[in-house]
VEXDREN-2710 file (C-alpha; in Angstrom, 1 decimal):
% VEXDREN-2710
k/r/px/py/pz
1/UNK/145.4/214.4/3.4
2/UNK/148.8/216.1/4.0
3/UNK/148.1/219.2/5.7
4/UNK/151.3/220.8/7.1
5/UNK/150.4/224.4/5.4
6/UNK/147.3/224.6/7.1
7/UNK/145.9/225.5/3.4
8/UNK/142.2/226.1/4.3
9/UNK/140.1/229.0/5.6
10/UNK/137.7/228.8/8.2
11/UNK/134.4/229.4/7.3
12/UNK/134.8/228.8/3.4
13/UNK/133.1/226.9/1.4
14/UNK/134.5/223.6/-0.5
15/UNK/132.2/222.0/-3.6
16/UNK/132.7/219.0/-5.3
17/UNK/131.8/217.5/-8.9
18/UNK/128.4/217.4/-8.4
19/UNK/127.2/220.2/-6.7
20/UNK/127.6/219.3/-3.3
21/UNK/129.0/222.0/-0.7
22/UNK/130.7/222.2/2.9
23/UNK/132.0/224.6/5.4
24/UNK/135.0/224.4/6.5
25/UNK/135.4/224.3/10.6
26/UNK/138.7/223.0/11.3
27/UNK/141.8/221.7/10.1
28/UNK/145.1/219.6/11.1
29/UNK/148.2/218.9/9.9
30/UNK/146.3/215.9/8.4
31/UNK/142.9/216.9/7.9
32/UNK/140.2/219.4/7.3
33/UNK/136.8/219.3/9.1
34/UNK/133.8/220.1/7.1
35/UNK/129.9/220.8/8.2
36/UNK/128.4/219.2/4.9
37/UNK/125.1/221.1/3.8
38/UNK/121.9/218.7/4.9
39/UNK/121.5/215.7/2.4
40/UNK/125.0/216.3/0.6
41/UNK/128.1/213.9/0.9
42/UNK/131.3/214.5/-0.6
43/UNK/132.7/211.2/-2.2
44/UNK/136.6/210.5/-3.2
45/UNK/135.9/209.8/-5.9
46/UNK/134.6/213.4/-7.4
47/UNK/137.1/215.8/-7.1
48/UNK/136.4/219.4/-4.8
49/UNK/136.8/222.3/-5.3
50/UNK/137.3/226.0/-3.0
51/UNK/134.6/228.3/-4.7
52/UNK/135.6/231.5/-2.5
53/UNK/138.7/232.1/-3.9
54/UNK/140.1/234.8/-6.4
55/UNK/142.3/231.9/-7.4
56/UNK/140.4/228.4/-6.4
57/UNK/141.9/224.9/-6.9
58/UNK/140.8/221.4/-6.8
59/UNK/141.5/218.4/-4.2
60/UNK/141.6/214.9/-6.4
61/UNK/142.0/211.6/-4.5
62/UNK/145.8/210.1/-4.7
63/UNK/147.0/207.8/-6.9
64/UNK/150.0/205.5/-5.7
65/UNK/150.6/204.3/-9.3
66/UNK/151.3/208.3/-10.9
67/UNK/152.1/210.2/-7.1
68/UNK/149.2/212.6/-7.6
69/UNK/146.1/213.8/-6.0
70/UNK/145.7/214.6/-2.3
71/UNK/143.4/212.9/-0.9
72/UNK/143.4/209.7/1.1
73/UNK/140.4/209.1/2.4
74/UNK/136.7/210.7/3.4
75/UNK/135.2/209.6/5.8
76/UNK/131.4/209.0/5.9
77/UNK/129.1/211.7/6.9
78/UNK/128.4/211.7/11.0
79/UNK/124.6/212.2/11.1
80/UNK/124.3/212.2/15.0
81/UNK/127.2/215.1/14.9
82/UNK/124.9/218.2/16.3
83/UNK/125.5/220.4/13.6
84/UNK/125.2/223.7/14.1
85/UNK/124.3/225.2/17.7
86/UNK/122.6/228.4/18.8
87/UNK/123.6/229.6/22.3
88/UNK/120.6/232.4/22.5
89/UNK/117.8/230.1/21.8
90/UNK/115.7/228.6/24.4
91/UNK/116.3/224.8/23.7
92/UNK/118.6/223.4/26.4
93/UNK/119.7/220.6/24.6
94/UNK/121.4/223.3/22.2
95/UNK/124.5/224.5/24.4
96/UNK/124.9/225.8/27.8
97/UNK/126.8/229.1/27.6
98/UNK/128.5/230.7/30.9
99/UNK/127.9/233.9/31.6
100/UNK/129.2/237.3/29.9
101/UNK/132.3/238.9/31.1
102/UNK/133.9/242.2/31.3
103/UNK/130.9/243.8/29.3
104/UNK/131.0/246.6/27.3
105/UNK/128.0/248.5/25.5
106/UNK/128.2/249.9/22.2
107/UNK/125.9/250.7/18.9
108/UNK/127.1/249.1/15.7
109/UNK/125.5/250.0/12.2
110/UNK/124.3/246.6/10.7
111/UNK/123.2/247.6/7.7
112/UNK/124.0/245.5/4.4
113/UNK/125.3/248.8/2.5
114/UNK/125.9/245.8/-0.6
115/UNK/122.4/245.6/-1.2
116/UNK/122.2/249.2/-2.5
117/UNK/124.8/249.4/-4.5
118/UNK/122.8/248.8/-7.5
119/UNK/120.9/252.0/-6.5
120/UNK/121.1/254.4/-8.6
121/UNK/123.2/257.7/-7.0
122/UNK/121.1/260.0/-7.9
123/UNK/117.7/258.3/-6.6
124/UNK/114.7/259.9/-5.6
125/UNK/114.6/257.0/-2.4
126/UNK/117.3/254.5/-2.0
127/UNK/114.3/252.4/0.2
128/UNK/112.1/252.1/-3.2
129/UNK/113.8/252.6/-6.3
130/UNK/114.8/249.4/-8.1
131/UNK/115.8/246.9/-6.9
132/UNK/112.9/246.2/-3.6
133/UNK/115.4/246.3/-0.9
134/UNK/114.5/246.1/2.4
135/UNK/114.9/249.8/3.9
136/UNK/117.4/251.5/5.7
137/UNK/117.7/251.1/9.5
138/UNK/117.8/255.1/10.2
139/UNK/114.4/257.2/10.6
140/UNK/114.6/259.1/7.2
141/UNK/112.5/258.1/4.6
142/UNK/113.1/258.9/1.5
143/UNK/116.9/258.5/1.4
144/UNK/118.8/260.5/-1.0
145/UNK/122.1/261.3/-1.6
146/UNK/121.6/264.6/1.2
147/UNK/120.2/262.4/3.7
148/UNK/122.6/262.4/6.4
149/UNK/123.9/259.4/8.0
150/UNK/122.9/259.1/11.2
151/UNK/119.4/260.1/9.7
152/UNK/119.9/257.2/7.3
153/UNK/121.0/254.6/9.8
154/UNK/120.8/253.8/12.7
155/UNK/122.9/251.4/15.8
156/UNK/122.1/248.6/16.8
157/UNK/122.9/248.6/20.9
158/UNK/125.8/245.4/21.4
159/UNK/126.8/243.6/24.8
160/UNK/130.2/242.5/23.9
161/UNK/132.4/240.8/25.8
162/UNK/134.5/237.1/27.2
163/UNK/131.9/233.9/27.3
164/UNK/133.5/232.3/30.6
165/UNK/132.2/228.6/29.2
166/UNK/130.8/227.2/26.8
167/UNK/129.4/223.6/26.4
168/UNK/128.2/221.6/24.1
169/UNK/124.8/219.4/25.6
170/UNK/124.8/216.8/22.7
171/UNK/128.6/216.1/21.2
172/UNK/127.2/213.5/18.8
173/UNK/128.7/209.5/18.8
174/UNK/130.0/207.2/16.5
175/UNK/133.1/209.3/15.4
176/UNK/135.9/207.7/13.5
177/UNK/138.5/210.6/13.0
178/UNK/139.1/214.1/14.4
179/UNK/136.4/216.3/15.7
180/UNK/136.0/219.6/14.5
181/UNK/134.0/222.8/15.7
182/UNK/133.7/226.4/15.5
183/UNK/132.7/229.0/18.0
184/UNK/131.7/232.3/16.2
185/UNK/129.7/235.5/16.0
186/UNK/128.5/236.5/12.5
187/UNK/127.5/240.3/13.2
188/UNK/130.9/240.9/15.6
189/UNK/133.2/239.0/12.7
190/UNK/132.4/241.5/10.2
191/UNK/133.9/244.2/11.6
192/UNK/137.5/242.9/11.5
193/UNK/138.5/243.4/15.0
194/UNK/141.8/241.9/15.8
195/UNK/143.7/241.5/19.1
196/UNK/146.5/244.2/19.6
197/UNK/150.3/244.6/20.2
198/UNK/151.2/247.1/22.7
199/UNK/154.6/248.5/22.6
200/UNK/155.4/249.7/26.3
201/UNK/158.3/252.5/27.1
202/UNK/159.3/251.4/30.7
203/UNK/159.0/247.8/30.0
204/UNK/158.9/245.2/33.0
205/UNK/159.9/241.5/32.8
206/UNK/157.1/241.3/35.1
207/UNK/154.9/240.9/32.5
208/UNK/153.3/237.4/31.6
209/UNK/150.7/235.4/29.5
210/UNK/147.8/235.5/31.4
211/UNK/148.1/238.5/33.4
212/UNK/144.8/241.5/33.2
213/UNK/146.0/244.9/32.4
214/UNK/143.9/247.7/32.1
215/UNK/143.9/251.2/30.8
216/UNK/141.8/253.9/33.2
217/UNK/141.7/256.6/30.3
218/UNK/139.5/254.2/28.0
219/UNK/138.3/251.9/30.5
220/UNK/139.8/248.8/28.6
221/UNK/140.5/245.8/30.1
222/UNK/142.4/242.6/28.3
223/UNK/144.8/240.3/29.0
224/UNK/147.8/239.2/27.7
225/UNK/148.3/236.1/25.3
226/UNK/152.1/237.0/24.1
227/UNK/155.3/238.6/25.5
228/UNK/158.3/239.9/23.6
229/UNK/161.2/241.2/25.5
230/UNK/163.2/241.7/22.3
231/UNK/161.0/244.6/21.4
232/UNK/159.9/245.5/24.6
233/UNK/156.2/244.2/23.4
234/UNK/153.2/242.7/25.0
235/UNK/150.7/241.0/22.5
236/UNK/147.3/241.7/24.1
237/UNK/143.0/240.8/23.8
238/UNK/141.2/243.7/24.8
239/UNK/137.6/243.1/25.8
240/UNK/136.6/246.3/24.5
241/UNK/135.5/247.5/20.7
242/UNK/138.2/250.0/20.1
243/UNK/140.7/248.1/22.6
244/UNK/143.8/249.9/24.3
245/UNK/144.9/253.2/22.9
246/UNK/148.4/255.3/23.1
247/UNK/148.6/258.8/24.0
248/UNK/149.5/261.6/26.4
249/UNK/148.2/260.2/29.3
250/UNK/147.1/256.4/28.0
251/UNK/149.1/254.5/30.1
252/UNK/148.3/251.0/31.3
253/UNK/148.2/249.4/35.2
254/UNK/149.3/245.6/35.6
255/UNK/150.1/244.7/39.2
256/UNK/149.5/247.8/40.3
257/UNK/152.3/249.5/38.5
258/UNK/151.9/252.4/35.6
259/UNK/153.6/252.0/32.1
260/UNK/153.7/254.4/29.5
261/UNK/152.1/252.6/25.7
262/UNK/154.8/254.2/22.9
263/UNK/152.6/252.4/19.8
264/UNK/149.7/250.7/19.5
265/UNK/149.1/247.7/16.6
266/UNK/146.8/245.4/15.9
267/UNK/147.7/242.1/15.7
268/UNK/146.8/240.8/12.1
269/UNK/148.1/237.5/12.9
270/UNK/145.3/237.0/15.3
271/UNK/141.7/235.9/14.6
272/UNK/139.1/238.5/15.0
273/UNK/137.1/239.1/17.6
274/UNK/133.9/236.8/17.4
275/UNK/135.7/233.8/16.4
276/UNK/138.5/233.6/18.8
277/UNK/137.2/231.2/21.5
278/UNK/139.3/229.0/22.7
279/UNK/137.3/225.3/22.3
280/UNK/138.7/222.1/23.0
281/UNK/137.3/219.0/21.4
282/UNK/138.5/216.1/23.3
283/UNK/135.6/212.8/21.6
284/UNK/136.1/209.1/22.6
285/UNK/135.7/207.6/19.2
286/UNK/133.0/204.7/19.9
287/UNK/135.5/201.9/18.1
288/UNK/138.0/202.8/20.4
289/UNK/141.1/204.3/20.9
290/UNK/145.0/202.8/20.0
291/UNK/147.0/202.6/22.9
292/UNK/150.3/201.7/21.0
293/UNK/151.8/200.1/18.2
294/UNK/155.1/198.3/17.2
295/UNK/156.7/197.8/14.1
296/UNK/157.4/194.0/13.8
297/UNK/157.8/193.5/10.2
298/UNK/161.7/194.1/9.1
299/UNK/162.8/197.3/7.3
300/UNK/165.5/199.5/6.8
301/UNK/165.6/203.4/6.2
302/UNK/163.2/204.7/8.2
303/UNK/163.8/208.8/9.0
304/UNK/163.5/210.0/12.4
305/UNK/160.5/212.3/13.3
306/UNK/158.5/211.1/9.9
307/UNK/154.9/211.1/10.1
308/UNK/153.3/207.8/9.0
309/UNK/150.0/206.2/9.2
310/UNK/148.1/203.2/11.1
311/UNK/145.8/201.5/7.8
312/UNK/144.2/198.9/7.7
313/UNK/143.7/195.8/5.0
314/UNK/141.7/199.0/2.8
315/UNK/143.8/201.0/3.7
316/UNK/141.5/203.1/5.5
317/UNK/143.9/205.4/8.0
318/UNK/142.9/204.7/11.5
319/UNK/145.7/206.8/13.4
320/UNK/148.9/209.3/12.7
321/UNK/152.5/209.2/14.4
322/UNK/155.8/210.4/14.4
323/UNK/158.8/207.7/14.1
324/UNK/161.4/207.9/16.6
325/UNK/164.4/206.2/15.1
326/UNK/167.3/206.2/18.0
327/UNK/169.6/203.8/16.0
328/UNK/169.6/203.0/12.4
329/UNK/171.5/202.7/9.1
330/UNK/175.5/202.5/8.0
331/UNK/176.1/205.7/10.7
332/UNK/175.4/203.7/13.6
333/UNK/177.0/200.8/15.9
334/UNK/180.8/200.0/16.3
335/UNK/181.7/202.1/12.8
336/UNK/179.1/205.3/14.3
337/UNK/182.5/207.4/15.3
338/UNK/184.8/206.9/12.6
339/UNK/185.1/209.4/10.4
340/UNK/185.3/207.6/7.0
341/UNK/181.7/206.6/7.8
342/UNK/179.7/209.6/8.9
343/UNK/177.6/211.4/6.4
344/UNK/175.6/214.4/7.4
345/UNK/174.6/218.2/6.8
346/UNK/177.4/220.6/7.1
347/UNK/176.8/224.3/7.6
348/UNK/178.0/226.6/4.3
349/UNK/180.7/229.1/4.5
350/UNK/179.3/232.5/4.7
351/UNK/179.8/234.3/1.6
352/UNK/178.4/237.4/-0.3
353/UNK/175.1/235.8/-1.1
354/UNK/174.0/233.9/2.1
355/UNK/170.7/235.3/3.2
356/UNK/171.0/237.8/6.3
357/UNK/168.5/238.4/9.2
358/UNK/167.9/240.9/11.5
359/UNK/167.8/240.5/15.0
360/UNK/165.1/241.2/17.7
361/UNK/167.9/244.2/18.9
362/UNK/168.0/245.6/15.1
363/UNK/163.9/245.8/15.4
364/UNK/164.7/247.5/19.1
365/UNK/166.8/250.0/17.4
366/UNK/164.1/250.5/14.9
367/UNK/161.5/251.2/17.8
368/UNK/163.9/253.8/19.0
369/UNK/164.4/255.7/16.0
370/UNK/160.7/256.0/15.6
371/UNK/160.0/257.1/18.9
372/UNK/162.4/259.6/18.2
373/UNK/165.4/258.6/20.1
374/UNK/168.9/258.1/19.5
375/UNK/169.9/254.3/18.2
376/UNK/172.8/252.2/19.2
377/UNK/175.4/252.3/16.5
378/UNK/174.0/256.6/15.9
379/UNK/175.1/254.8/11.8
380/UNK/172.3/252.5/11.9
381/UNK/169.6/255.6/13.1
382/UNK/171.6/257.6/9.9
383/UNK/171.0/254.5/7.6
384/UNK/167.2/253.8/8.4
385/UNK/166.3/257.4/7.6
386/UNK/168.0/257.4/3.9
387/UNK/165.9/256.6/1.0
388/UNK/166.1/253.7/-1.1
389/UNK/165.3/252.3/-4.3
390/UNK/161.9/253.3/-4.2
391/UNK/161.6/256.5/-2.9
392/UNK/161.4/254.9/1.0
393/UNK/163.4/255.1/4.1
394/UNK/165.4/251.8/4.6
395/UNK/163.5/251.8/7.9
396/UNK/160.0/252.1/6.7
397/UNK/159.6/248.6/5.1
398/UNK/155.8/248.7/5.4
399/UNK/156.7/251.5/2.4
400/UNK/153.1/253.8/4.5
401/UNK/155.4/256.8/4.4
402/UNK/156.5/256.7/7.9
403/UNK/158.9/254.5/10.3
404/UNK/156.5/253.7/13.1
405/UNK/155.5/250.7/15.1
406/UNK/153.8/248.8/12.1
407/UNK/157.8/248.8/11.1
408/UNK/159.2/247.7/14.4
409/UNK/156.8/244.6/14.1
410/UNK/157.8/243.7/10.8
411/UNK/161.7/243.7/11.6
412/UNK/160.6/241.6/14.8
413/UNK/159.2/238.8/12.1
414/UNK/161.6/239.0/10.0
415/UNK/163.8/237.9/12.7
416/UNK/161.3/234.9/14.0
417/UNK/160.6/234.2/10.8
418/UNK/156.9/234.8/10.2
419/UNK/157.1/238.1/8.2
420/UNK/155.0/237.9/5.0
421/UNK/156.7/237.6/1.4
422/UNK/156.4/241.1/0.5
423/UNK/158.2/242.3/3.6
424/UNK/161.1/239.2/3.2
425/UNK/161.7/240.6/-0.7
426/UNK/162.1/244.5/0.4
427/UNK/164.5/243.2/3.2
428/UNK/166.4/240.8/1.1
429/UNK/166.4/242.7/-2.3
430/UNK/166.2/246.5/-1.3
431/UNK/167.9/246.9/2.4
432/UNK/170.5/243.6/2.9
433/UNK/172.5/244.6/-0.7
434/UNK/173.3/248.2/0.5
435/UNK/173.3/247.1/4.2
436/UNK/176.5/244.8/3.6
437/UNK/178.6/248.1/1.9
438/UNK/177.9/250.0/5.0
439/UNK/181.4/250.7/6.8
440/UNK/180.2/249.9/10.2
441/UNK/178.3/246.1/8.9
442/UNK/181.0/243.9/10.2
443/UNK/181.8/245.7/13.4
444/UNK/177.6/244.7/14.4
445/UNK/177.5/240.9/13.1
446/UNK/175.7/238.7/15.7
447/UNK/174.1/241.7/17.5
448/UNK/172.2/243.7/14.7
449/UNK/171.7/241.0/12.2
450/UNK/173.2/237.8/11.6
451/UNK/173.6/234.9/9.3
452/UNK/171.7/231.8/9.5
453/UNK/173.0/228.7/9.6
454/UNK/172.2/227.3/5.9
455/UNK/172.9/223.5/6.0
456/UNK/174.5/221.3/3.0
457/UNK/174.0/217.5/3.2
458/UNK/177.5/215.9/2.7
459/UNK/178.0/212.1/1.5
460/UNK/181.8/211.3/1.2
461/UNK/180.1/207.3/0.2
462/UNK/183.2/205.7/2.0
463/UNK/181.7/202.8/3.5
464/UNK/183.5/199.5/5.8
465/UNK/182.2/196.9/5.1
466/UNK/179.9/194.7/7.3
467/UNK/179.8/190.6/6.9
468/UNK/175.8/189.8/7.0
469/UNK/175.6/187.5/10.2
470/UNK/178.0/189.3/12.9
471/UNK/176.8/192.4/12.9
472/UNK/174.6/195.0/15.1
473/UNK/171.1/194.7/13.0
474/UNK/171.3/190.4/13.0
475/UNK/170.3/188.4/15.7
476/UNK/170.3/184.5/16.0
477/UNK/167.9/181.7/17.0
478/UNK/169.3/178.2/18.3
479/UNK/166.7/175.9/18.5
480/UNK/166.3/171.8/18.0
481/UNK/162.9/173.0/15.9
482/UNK/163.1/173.2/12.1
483/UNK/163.1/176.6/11.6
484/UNK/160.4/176.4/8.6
485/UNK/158.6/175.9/11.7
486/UNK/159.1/179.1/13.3
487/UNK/160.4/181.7/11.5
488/UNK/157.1/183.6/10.4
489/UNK/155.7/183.1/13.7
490/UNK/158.5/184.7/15.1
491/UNK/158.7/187.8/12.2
492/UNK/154.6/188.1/12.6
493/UNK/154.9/189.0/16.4
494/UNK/158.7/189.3/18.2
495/UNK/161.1/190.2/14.8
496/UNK/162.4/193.9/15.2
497/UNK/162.1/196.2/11.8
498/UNK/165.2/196.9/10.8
499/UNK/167.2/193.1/11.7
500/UNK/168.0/190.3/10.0
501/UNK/167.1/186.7/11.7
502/UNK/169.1/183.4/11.3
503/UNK/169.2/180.2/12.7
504/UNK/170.9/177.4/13.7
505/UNK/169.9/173.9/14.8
506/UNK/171.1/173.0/18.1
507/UNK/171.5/169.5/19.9
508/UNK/171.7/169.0/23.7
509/UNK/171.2/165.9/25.6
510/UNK/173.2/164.2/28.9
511/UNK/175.8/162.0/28.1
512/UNK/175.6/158.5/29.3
513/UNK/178.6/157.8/31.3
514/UNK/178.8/158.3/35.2
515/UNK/181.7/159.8/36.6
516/UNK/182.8/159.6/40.1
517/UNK/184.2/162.5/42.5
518/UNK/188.1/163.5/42.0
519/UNK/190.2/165.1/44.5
520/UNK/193.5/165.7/44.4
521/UNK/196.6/167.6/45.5
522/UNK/199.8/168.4/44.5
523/UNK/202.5/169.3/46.6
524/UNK/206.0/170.7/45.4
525/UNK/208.7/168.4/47.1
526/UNK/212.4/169.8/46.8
527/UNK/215.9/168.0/48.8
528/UNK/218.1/170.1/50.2
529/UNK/221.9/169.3/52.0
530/UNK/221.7/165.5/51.5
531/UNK/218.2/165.0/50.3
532/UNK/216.5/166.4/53.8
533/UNK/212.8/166.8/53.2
534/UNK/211.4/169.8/53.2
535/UNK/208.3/169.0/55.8
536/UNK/206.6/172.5/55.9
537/UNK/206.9/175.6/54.4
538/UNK/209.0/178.6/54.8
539/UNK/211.6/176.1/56.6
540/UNK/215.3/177.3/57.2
541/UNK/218.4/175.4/57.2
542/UNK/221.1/176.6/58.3
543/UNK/222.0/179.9/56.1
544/UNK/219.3/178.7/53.8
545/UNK/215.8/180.2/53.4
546/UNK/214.0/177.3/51.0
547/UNK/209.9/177.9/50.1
548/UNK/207.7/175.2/49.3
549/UNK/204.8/177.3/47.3
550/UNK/203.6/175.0/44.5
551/UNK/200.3/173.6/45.8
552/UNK/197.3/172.5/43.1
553/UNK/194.2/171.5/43.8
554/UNK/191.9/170.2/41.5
555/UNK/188.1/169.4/41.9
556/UNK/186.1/167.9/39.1
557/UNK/182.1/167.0/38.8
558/UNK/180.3/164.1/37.7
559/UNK/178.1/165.7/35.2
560/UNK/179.3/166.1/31.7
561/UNK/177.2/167.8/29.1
562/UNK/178.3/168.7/24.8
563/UNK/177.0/171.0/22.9
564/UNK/177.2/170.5/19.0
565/UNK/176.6/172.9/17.0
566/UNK/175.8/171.5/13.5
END
């Protein structure tokens, strides 16, 4: 199916018609893995369904004939695919796991506090009273509402930590699309721990993806995944529970130089911790893989970097690629440079209502006013800290009351583009309207904010006309064969998409007649003073300079040949 959203969610769970249910574990920009429960097998032709969903919706197979539906194919269930793999148990043909890294020790509360919501509050024993629960982890028994917490539950003691490897004994055979898998730990999922983005003061351009830093007041250690010298930001993965803090006297040491942390964010964007290993799925398919293929049927108006599809005679899909189209179409060959002939997109004139962006030094700015320094124009510090429609600071567009970090990384989207909807609307319906009316808004175009290019395609349909044959797209075959001899031969397996073939019957043979050898030469003769010869050249006589320059020489063969074209 057409996957360019990325529209599925790890881990949930798709159902079709009749009952039967997956989990999703991958997904492409063409397709979505999914670990089918034992004995179930989704079929095209029953439609399926997300369940998890506060809003769910339903995948039907396409239909060429009315353009609906989604998807193309399924493909059969892979029985010797291993399934579902448990590193701590003792079978070696399960996985072999490397060992733990950078460990840290902590106690987590595992309880199911779900299960007891249906506990009455004012129980005499939240372990007994309807419904039979199992009981509470702590050492107090009954439970009641006084019961206090630690007396109620208890922590379960943690090794967390990076797995240095991880590998998969049994990878399963006979695979005929892309392999999926998943690398996750239930218990360390559920408490929504996300990777972090650490805003430093005395920023270095030293820093780089890869590199360990570590924090001596918390004894954190991570490395970075991200750098952003716009904002003066390193996006981080602490190997620790609580990760990398900022205060008085939390700096951080990389290379064996000290920075100062202004904020610290996590980094929603990121997966949590216990599903974020990094696993690579490279699978031989047993039927082989395609080295290449060519187009050799013709065809005009193919698009450059569209994805199509290898199919076969049942139009099973058997590979994906993107066309690269160097030359193509009426905007191309002898007529490419004149004007009268070139369509295209042409940028729009910037007027009141094209969209505006800020730029990575408008979210700098923004870090500086909430760190409580001075910004660059002092107007823009002025018009962050005035309230808008709303009862919020043009500054705080995460609307929490404050302009703070979480602020400075939602200005930094906004001007990468991967800021979420609700932030986009506040900046384009709430801060870009009063924004433009500032005095100082023209004088910081390009620097603070700036317009993107929004793109118009233009057709002016003026076209020159082309004759069929003599042109760059045909090509022509001379040949004493009758071409209803060759010409599907030569379209099934040499003929170029996108020309046109003719043909022409040639005949060639030797002519009959020998010829013999001819030499000759011609030699200007001129009579000067009485007819004297003129025996040389260059000859003088008397006051008379007289050239003789007018030699030919000719030199023909004996073999004749005619070609007649007919």
């Amino acid at each position: 199916m057409q996957n360019e959203d990325f529209i599925f969610n790890e881990l949930e769970t798709l159902r079709d018609s009749a009952g039967n249910e997956g989990v999703v574990i991958g997904q492409n920009s063409n397709s979505v893995g999914v670990k089918v429960r034992d004995g179930d097998e989704f079929a095209i032709t029953r439609p399926i369904s997300t369940v998890d969903r506060d809003v769910n919706y339903t995948l039907t197979a396409y239909n060429a004939g009315t353009n609906t539906g989604q998807i193309y194919t399924i493909s059969s269930k892979n029985d010797s695919s291993p399934g579902e793999l448990y590193a701590e148990t003792a079978n070696t043909e399960h996985a072999k796991v490397g060992e733990l890294e950078n460990i840290e020790s902590i106690g987590l509360m595992t309880d199911p506090i779900a299960n007891f919501l249906a506990v009455p509050l004012n129980s005499s024993n939240f372990n007994t009273v309807p419904p039979a629960l199992a009981a509470m982890s702590g050492t107090a028994n009954p439970v009641t509402l006084a019961t206090r917490l630690d007396a109620a539950f208890d922590l379960t003691p943690f090794e967390i930590g990076s797995i240095a490897s991880f590998e998969n004994i049994n990878p399963g055979s006979n695979y005929v699309n892309d392999v999926f898998n998943i690398v996750t730990d239930d218990q360390i999922v559920i408490f929504d721990r996300f990777e972090q983005v650490l805003l430093i003061d005395n920023y270095s351009a030293t820093f780089s993806v890869g590199d360990e830093i570590r924090q001596p007041s918390t004894s954190t250690v991570g490395i970075i995944t991200k750098v952003d010298n716009d904002i003066k930001g390193i996006y981080v993965r602490p190997y620790a529970y609580y990760g990398f803090k900022t205060g008085n006297n939390d700096y951080i040491i990389h290379k064996g130089n000290n920075y100062d942390v202004l904020a610290v964010e996590r980094d929603y964007s990121s997966k949590r911790l216990g599903e974020n290993a990094t696993i690579k799925t490279e699978t031989l398919f047993s039927t082989g893989r395609i080295a290449a293929a060519i187009i050799r049927n013709s065809g005009l108006g193919y698009v450059d970097e569209e994805t199509v599809y290898l199919v076969d005679d049942d139009g099973v899909k058997h590979a994906e690629a993107v066309l690269n189209v160097d030359s193509q179409g009426i905007t191309e060959g002898y007529w490419a440079r004149q004007n009268s002939n070139i369509n295209g997109y042409v940028a729009q004139q910037v007027t009141d209502s094209t969209p505006l962006l800020p730029t990575k030094e408008f979210a700098y700015q923004v870090l500086k006013l909430a760190t409580g320094q001075a910004t660059q124009p002092a107007e823009l510090g002025i018009f962050l800290n005035s309230t808008r429609t709303g009862g919020f600071k043009y500054g705080d567009i995460t609307e929490d009351g404050l302009i703070k970090s979480n602020d400075v990384l939602m200005f930094a989207q906004l001007a990468n583009g991967t800021a979420p909807e609700g932030v986009k609307q506040i900046w384009d319906e709430l801060i870009v309207p009063i924004l433009k009316t500032e005095s100082w808004f023209n004088d910081h175009i390009n620097k603070l904010y700036v317009y993107p290019t929004v793109l118009d395609y233009y057709d002016n349909n003026v076209k020159i006309q082309d004759s069929d044959r003599y042109q760059e797209y045909s090509y022509e075959i001379k040949s004493t064969v009758d071409p209803g001899k060759y010409e599907k031969v030569v379209k099934d397996t040499m003929h170029l998409a996108g020309t046109k073939m003719f043909s022409e019957f040639e005949y060639q043979r030797m002519t009959g007649p020998k010829v013999s050898y001819k030499f000759q030469i011609i030699q200007k003769e001129d009579y000067v003073r009485g007819g004297d010869p003129i025996v040389g050249p260059n000859q003088s006589v008397g006051d008379q300079t007289i050239r003789a320059d007018n030699f030919v020489w000719t030199v023909d063969t004996d073999g004749i040949t005619t070609d007649n074209g007919v």
